[in-house]
mmJSON file of the N, C-alpha and C atoms, coordinates in Angstrom:
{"data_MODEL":{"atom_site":{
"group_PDB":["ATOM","ATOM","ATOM","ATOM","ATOM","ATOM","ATOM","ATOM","ATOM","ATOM","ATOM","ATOM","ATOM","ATOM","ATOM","ATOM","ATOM","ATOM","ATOM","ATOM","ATOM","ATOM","ATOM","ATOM","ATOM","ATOM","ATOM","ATOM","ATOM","ATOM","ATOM","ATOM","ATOM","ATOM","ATOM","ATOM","ATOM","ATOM","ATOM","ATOM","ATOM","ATOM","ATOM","ATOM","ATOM","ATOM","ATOM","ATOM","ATOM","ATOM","ATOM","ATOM","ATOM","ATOM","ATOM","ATOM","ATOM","ATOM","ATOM","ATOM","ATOM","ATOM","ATOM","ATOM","ATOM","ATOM","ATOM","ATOM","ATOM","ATOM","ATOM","ATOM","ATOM","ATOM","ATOM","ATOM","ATOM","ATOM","ATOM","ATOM","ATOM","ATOM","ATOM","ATOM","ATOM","ATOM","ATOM","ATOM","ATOM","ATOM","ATOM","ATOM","ATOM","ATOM","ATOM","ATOM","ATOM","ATOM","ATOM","ATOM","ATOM","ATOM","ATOM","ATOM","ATOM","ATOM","ATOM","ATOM","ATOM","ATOM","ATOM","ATOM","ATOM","ATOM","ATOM","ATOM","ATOM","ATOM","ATOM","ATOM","ATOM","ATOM","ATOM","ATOM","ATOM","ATOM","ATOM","ATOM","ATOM","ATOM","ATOM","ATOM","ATOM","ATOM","ATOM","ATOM","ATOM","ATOM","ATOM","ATOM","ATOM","ATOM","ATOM","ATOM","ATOM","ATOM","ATOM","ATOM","ATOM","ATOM","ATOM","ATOM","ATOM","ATOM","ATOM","ATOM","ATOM","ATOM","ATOM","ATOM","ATOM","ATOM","ATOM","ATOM","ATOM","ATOM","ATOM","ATOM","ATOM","ATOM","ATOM","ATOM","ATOM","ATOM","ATOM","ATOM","ATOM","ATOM","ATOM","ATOM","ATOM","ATOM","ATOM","ATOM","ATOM","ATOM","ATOM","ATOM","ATOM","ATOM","ATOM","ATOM","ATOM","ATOM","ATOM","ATOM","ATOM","ATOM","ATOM","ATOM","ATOM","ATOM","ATOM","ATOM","ATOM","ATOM","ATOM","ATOM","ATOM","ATOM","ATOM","ATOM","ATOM","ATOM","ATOM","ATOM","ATOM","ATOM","ATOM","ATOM","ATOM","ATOM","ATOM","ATOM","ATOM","ATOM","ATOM","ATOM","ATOM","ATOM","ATOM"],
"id":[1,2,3,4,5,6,7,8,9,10,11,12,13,14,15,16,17,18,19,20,21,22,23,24,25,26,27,28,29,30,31,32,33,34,35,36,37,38,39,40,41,42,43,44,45,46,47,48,49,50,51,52,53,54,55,56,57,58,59,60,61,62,63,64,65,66,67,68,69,70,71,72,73,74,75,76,77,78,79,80,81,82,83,84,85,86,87,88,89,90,91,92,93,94,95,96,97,98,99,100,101,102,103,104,105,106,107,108,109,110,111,112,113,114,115,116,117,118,119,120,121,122,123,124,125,126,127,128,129,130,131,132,133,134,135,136,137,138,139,140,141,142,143,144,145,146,147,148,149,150,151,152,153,154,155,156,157,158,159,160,161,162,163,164,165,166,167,168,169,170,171,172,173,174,175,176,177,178,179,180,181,182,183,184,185,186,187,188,189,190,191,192,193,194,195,196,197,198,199,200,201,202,203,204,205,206,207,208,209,210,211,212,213,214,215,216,217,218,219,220,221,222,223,224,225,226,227,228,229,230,231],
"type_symbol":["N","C","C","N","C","C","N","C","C","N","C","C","N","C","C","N","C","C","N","C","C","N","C","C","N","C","C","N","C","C","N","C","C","N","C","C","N","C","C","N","C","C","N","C","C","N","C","C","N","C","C","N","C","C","N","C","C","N","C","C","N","C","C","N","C","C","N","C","C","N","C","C","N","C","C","N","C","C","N","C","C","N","C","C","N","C","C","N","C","C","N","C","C","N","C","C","N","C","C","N","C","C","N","C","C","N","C","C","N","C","C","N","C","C","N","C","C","N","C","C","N","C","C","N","C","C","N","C","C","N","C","C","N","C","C","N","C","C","N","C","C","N","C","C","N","C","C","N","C","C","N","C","C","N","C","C","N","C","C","N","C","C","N","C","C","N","C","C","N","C","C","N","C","C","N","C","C","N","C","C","N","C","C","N","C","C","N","C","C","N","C","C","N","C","C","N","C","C","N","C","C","N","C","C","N","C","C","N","C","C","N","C","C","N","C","C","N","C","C","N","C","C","N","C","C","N","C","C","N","C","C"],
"label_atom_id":["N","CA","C","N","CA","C","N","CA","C","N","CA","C","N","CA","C","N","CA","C","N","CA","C","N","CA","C","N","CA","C","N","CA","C","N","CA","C","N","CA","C","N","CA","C","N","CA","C","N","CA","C","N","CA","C","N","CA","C","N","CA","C","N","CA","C","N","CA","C","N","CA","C","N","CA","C","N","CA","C","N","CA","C","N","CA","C","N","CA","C","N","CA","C","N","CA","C","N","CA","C","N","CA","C","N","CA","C","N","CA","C","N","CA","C","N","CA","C","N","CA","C","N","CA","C","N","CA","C","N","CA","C","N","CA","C","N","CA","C","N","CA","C","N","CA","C","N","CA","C","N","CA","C","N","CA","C","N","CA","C","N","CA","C","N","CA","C","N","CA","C","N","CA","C","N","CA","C","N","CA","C","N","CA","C","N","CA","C","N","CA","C","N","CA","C","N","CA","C","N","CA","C","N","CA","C","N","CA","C","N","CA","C","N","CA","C","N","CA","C","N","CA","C","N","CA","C","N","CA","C","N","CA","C","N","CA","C","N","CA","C","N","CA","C","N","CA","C","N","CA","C","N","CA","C","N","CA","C","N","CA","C","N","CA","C","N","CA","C"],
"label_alt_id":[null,null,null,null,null,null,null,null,null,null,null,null,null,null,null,null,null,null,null,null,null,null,null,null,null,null,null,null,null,null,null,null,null,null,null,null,null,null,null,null,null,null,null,null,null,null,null,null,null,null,null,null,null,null,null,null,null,null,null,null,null,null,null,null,null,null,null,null,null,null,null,null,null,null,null,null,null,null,null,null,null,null,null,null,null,null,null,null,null,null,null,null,null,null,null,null,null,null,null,null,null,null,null,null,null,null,null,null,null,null,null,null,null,null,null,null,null,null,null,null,null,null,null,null,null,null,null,null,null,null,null,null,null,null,null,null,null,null,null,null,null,null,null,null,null,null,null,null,null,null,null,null,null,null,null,null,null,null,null,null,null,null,null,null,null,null,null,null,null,null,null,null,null,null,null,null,null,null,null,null,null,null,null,null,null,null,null,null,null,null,null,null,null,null,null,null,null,null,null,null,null,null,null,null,null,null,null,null,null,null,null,null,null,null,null,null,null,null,null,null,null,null,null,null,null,null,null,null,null,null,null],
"label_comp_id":["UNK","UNK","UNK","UNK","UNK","UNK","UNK","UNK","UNK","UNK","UNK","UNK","UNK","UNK","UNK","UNK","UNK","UNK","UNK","UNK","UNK","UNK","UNK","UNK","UNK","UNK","UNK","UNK","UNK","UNK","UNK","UNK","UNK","UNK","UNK","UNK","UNK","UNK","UNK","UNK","UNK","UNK","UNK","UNK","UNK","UNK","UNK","UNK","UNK","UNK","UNK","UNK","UNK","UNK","UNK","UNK","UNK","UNK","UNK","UNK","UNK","UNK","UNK","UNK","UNK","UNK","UNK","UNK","UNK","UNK","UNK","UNK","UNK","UNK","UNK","UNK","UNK","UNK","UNK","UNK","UNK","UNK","UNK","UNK","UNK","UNK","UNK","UNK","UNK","UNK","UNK","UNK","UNK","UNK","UNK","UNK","UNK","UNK","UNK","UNK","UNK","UNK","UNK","UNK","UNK","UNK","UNK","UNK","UNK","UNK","UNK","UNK","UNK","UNK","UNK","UNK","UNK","UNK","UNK","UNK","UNK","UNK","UNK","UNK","UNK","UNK","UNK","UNK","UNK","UNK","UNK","UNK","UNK","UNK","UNK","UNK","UNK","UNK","UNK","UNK","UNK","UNK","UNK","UNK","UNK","UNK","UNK","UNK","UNK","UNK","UNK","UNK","UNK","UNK","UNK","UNK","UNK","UNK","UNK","UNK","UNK","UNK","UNK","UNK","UNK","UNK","UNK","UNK","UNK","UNK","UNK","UNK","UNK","UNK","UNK","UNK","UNK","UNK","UNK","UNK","UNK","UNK","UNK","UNK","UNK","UNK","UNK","UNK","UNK","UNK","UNK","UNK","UNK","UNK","UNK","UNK","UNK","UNK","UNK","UNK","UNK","UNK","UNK","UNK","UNK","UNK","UNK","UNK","UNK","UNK","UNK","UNK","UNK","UNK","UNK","UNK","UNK","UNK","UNK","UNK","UNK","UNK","UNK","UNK","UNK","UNK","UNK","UNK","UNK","UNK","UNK"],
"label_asym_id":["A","A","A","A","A","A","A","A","A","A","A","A","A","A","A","A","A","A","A","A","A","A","A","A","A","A","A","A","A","A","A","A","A","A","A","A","A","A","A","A","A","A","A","A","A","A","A","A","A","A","A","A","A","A","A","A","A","A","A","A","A","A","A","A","A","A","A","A","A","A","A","A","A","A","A","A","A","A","A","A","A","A","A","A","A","A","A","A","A","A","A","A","A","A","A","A","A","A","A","A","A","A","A","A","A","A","A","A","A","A","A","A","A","A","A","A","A","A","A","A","A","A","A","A","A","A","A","A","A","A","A","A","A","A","A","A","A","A","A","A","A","A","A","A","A","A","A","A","A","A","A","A","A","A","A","A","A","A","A","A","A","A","A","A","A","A","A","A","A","A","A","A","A","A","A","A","A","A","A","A","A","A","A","A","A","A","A","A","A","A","A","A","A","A","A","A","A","A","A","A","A","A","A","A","A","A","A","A","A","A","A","A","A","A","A","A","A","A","A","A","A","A","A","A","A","A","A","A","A","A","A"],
"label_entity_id":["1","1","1","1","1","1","1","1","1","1","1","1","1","1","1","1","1","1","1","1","1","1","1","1","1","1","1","1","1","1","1","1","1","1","1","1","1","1","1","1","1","1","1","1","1","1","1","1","1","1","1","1","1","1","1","1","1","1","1","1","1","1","1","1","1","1","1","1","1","1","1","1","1","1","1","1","1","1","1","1","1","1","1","1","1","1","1","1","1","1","1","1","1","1","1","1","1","1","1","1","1","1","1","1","1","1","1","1","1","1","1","1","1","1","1","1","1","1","1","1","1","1","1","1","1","1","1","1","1","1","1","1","1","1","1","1","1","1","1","1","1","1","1","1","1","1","1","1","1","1","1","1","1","1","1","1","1","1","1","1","1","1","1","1","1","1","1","1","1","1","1","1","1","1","1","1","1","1","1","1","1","1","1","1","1","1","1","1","1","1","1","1","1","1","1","1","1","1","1","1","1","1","1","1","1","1","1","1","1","1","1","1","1","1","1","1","1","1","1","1","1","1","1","1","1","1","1","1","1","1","1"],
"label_seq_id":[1,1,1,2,2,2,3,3,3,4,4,4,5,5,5,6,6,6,7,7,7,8,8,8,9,9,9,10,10,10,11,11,11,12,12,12,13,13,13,14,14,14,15,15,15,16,16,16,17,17,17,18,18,18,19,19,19,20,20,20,21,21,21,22,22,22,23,23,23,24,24,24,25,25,25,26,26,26,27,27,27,28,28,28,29,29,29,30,30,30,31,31,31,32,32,32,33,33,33,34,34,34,35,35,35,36,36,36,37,37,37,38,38,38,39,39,39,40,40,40,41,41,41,42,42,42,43,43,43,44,44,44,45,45,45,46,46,46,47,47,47,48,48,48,49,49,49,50,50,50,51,51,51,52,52,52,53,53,53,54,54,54,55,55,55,56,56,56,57,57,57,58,58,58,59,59,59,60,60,60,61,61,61,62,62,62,63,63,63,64,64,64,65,65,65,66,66,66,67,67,67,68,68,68,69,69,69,70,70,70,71,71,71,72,72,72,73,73,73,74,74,74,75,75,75,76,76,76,77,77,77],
"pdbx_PDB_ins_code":[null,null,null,null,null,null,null,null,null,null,null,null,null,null,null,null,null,null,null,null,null,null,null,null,null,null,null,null,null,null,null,null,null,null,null,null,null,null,null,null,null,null,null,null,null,null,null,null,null,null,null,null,null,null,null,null,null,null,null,null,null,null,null,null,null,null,null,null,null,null,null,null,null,null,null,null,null,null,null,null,null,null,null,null,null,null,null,null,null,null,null,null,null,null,null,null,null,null,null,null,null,null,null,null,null,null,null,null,null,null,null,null,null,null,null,null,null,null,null,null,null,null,null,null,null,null,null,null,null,null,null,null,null,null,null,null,null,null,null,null,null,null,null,null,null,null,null,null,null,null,null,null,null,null,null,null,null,null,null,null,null,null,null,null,null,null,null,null,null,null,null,null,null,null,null,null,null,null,null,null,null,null,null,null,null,null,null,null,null,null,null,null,null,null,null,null,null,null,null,null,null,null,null,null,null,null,null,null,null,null,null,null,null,null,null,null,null,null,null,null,null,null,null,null,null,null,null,null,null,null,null],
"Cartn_x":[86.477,85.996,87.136,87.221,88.374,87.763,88.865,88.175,89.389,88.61,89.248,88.536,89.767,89.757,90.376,89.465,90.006,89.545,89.229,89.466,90.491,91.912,92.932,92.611,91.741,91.861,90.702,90.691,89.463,89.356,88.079,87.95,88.119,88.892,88.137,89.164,90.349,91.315,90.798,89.562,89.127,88.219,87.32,86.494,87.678,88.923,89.96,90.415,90.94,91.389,90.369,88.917,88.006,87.719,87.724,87.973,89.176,90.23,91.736,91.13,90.699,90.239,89.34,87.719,86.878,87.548,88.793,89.202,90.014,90.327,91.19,90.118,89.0,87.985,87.129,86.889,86.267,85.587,84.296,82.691,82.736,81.867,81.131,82.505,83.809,84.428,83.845,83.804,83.223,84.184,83.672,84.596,83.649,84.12,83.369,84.504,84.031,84.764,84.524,85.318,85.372,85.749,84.665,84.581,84.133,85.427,85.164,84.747,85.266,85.562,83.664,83.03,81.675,81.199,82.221,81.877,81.957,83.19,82.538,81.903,81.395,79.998,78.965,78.86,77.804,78.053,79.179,79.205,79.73,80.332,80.555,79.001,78.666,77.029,76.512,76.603,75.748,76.529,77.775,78.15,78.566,78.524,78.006,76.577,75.518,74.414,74.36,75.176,74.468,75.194,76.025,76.423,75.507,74.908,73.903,74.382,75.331,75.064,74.862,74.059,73.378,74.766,74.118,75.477,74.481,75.163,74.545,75.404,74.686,75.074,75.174,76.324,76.429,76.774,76.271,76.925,77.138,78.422,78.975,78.431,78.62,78.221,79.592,80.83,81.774,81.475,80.218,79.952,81.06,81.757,82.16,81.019,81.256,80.206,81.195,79.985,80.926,79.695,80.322,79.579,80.114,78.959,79.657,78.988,80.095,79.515,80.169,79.09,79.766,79.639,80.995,80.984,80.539,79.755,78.908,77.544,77.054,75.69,75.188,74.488,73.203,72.042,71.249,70.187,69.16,67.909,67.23,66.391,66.569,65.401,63.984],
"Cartn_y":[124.005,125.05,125.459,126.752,127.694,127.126,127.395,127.715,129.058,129.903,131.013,130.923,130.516,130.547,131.686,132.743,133.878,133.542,132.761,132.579,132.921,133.271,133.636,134.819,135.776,137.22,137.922,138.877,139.695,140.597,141.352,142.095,143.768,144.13,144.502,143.284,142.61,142.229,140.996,139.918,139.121,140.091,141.549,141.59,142.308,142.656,143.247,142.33,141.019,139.749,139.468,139.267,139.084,139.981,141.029,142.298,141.903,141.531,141.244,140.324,139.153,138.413,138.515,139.096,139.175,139.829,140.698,141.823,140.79,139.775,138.656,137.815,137.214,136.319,136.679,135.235,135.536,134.968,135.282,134.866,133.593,132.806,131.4,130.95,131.522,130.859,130.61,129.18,128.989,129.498,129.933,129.868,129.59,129.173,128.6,129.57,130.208,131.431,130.734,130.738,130.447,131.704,131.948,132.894,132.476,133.117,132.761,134.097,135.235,136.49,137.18,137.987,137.91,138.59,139.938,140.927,140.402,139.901,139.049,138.345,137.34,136.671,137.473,138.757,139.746,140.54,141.092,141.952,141.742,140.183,139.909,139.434,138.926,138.089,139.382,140.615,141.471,142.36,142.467,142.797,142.551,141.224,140.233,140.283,140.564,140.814,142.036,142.931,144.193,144.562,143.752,143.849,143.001,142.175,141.784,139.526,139.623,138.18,137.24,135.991,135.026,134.155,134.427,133.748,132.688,131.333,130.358,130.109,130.044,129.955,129.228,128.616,127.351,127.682,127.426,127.608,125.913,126.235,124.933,125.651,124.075,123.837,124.62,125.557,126.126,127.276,127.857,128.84,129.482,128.881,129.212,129.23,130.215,129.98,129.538,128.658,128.673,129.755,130.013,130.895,130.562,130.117,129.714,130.58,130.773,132.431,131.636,132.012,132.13,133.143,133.321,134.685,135.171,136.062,136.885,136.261,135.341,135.069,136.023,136.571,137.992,137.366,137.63,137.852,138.185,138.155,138.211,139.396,140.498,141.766,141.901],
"Cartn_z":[67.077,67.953,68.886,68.803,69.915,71.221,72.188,73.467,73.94,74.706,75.539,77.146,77.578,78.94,79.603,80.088,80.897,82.607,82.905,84.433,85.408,84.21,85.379,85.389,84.883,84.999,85.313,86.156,86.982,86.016,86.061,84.814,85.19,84.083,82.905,82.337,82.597,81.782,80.547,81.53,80.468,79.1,79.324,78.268,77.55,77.655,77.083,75.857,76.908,75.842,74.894,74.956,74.144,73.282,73.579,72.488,71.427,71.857,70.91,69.931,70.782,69.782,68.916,68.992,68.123,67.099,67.543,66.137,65.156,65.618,64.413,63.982,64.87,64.817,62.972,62.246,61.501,61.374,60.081,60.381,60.544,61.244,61.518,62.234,62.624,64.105,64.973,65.881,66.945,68.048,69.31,70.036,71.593,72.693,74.117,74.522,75.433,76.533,77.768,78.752,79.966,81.21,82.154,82.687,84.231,85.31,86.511,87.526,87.076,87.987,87.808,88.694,88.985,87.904,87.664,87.388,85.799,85.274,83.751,83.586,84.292,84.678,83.853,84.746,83.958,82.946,82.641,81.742,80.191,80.56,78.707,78.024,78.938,78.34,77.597,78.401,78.281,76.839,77.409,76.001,74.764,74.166,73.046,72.654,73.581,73.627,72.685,73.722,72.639,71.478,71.064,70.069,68.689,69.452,68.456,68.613,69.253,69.087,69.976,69.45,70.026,70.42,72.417,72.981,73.376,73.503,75.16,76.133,77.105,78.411,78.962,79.826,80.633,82.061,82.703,84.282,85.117,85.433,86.059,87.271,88.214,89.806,90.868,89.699,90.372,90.458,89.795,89.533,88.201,87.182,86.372,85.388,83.97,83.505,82.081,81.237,79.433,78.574,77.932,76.962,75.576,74.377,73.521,71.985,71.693,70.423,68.854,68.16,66.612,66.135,65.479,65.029,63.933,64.256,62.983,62.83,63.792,64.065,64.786,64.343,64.91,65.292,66.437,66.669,65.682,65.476,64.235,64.844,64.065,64.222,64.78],
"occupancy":[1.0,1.0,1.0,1.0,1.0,1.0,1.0,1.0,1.0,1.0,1.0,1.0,1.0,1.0,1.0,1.0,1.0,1.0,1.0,1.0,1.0,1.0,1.0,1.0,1.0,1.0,1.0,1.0,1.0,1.0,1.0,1.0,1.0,1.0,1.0,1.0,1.0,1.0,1.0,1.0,1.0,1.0,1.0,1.0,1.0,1.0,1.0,1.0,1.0,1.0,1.0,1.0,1.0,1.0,1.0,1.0,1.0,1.0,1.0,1.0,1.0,1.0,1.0,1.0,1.0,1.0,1.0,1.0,1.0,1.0,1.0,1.0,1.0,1.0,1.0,1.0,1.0,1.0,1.0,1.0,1.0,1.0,1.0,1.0,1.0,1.0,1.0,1.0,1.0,1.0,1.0,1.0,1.0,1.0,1.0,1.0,1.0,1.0,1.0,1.0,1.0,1.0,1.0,1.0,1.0,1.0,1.0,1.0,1.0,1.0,1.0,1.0,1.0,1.0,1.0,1.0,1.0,1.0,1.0,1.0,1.0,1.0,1.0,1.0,1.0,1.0,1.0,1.0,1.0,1.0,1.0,1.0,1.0,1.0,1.0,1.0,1.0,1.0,1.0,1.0,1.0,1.0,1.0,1.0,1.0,1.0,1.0,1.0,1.0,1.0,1.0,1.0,1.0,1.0,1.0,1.0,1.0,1.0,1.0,1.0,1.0,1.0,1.0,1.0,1.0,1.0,1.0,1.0,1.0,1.0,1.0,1.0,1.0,1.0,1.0,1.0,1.0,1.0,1.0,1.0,1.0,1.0,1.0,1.0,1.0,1.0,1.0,1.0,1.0,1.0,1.0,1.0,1.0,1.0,1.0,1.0,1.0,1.0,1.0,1.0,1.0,1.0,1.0,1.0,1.0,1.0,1.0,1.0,1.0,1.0,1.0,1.0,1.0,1.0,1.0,1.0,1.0,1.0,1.0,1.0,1.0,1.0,1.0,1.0,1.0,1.0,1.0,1.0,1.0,1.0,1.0],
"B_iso_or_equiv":[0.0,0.0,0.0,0.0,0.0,0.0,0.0,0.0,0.0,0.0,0.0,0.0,0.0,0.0,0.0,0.0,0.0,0.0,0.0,0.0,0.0,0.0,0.0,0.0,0.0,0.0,0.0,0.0,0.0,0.0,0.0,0.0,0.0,0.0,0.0,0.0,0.0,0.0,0.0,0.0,0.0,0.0,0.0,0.0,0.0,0.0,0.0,0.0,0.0,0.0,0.0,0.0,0.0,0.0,0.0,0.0,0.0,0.0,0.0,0.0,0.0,0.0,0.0,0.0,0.0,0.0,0.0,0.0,0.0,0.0,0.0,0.0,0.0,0.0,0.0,0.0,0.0,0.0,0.0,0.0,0.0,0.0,0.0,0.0,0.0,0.0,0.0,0.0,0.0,0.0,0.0,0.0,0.0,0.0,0.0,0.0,0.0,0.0,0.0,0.0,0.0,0.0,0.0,0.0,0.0,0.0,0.0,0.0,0.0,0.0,0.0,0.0,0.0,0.0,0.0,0.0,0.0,0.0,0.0,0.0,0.0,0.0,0.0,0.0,0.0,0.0,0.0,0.0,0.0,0.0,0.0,0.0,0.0,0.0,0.0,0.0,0.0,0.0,0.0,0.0,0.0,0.0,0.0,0.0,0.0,0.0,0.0,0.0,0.0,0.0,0.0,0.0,0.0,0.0,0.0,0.0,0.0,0.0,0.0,0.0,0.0,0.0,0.0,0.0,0.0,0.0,0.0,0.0,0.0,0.0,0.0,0.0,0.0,0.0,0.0,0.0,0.0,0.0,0.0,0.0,0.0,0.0,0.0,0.0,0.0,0.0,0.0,0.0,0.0,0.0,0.0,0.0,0.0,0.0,0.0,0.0,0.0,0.0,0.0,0.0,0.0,0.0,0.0,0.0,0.0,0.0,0.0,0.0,0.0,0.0,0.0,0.0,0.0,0.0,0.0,0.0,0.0,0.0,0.0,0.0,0.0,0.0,0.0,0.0,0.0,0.0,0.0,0.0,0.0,0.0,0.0],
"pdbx_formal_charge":[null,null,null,null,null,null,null,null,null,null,null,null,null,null,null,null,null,null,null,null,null,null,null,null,null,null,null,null,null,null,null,null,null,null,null,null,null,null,null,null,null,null,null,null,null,null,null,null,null,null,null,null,null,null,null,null,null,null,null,null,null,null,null,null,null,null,null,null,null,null,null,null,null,null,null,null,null,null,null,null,null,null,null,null,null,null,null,null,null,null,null,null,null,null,null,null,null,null,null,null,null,null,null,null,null,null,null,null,null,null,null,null,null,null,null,null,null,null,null,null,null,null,null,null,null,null,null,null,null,null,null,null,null,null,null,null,null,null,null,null,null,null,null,null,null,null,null,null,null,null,null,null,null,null,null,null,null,null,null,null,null,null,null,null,null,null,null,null,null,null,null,null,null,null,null,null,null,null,null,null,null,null,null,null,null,null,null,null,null,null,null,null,null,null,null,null,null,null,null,null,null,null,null,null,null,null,null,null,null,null,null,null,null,null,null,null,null,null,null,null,null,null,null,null,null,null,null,null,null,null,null],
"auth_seq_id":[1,1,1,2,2,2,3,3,3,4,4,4,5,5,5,6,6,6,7,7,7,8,8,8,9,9,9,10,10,10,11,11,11,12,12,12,13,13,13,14,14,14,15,15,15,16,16,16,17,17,17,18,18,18,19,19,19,20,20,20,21,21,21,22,22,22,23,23,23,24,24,24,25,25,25,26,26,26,27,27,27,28,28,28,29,29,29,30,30,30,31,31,31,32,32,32,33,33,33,34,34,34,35,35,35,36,36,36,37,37,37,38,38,38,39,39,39,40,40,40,41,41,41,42,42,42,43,43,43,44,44,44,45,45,45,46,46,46,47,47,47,48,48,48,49,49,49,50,50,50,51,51,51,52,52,52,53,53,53,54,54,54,55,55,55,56,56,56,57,57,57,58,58,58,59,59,59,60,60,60,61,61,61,62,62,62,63,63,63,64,64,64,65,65,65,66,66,66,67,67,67,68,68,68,69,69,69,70,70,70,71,71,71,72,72,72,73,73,73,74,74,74,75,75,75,76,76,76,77,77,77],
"auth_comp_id":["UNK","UNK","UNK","UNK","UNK","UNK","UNK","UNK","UNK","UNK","UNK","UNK","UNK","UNK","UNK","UNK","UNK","UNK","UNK","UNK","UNK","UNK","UNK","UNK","UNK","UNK","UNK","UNK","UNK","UNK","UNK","UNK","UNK","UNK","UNK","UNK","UNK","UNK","UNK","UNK","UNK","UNK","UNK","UNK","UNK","UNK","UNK","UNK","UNK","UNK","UNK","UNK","UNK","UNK","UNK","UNK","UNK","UNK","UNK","UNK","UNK","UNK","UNK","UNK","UNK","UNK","UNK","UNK","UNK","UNK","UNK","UNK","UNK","UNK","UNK","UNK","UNK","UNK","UNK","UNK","UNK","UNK","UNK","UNK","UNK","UNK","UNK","UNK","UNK","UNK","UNK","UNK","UNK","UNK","UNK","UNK","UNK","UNK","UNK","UNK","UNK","UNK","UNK","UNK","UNK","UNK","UNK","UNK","UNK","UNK","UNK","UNK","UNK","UNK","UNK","UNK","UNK","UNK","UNK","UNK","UNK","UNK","UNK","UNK","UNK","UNK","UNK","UNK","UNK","UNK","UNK","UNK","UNK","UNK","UNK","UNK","UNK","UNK","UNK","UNK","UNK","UNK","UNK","UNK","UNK","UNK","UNK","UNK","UNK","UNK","UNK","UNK","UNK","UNK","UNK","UNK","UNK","UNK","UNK","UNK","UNK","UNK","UNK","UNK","UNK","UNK","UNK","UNK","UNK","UNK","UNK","UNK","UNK","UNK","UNK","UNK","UNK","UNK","UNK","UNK","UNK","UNK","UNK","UNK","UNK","UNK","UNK","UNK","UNK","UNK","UNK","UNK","UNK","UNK","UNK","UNK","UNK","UNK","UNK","UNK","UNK","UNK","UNK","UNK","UNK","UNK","UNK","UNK","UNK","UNK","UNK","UNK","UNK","UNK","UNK","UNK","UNK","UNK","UNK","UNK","UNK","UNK","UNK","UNK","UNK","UNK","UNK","UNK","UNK","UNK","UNK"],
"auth_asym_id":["A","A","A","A","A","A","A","A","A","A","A","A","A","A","A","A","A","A","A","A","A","A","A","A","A","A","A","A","A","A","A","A","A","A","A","A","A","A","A","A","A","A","A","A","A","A","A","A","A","A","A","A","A","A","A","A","A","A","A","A","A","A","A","A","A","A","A","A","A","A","A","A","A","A","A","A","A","A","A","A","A","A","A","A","A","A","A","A","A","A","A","A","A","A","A","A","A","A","A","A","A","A","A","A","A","A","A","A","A","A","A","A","A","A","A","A","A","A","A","A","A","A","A","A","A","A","A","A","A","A","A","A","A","A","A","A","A","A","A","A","A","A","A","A","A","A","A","A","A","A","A","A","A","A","A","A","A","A","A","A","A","A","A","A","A","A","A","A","A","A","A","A","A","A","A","A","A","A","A","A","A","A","A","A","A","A","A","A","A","A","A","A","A","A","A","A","A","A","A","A","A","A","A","A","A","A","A","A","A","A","A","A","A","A","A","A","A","A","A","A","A","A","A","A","A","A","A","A","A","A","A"],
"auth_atom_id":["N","CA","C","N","CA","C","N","CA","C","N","CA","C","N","CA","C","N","CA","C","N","CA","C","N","CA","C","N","CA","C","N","CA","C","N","CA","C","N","CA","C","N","CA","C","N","CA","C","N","CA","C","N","CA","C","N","CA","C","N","CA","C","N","CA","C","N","CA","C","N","CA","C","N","CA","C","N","CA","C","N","CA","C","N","CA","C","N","CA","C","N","CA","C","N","CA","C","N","CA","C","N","CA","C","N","CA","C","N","CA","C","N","CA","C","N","CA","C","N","CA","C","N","CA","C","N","CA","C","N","CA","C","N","CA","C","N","CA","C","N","CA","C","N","CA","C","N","CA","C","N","CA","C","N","CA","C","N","CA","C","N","CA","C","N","CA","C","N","CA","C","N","CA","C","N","CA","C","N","CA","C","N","CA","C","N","CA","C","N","CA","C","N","CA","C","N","CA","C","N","CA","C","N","CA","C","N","CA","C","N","CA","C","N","CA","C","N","CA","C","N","CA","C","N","CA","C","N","CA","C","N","CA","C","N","CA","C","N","CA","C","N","CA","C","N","CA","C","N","CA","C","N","CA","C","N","CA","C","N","CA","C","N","CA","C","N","CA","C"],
"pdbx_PDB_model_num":[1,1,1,1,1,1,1,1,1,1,1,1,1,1,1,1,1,1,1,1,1,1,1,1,1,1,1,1,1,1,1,1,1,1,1,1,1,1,1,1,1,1,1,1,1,1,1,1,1,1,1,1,1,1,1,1,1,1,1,1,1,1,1,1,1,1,1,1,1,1,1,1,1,1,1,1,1,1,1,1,1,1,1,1,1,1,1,1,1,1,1,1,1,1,1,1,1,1,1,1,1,1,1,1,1,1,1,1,1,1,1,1,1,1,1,1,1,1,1,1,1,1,1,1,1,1,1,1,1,1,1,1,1,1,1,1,1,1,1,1,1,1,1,1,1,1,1,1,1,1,1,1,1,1,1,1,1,1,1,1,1,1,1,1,1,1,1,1,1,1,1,1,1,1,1,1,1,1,1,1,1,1,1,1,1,1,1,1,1,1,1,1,1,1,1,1,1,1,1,1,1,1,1,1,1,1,1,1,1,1,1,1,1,1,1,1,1,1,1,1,1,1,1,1,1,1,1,1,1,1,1]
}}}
């Protein structure tokens, strides 16, 4: 399992890096994202979401959160 740690970066720059990657990422890669800045907090969850895939969610006591995705697992209709 990958891990991507974008905590050093305020966004838009982490959903940027995650964009790079899903475009190399292939099916059933695991990967755990690490996310500290507020505004990716909310807006990668949301946009993995609407892309159709089943993220989970972890929130540490730093208020960091992990989010952990496989790729090309969809949500079921």
């Amino acid at each position: 399992m990958e891990h991507l740690d974008l905590t050093p970066w305020r966004c838009p720059e982490p959903l940027i890096r995650l964009k790079l990657w899903l475009r190399e990422a292939k099916s059933g890669q695991t990967v755990t994202i690490q996310l500290a800045d507020a505004g990716s907090r909310q807006d990668i969850p949301a946009y993995l979401q609407r892309l159709g895939h089943v993220v989970r969610l972890r929130q540490a006591p730093d208020n960091t959160i992990f989010l952990q995705l496989v790729v090309g697992a969809k949500q079921p209709s």
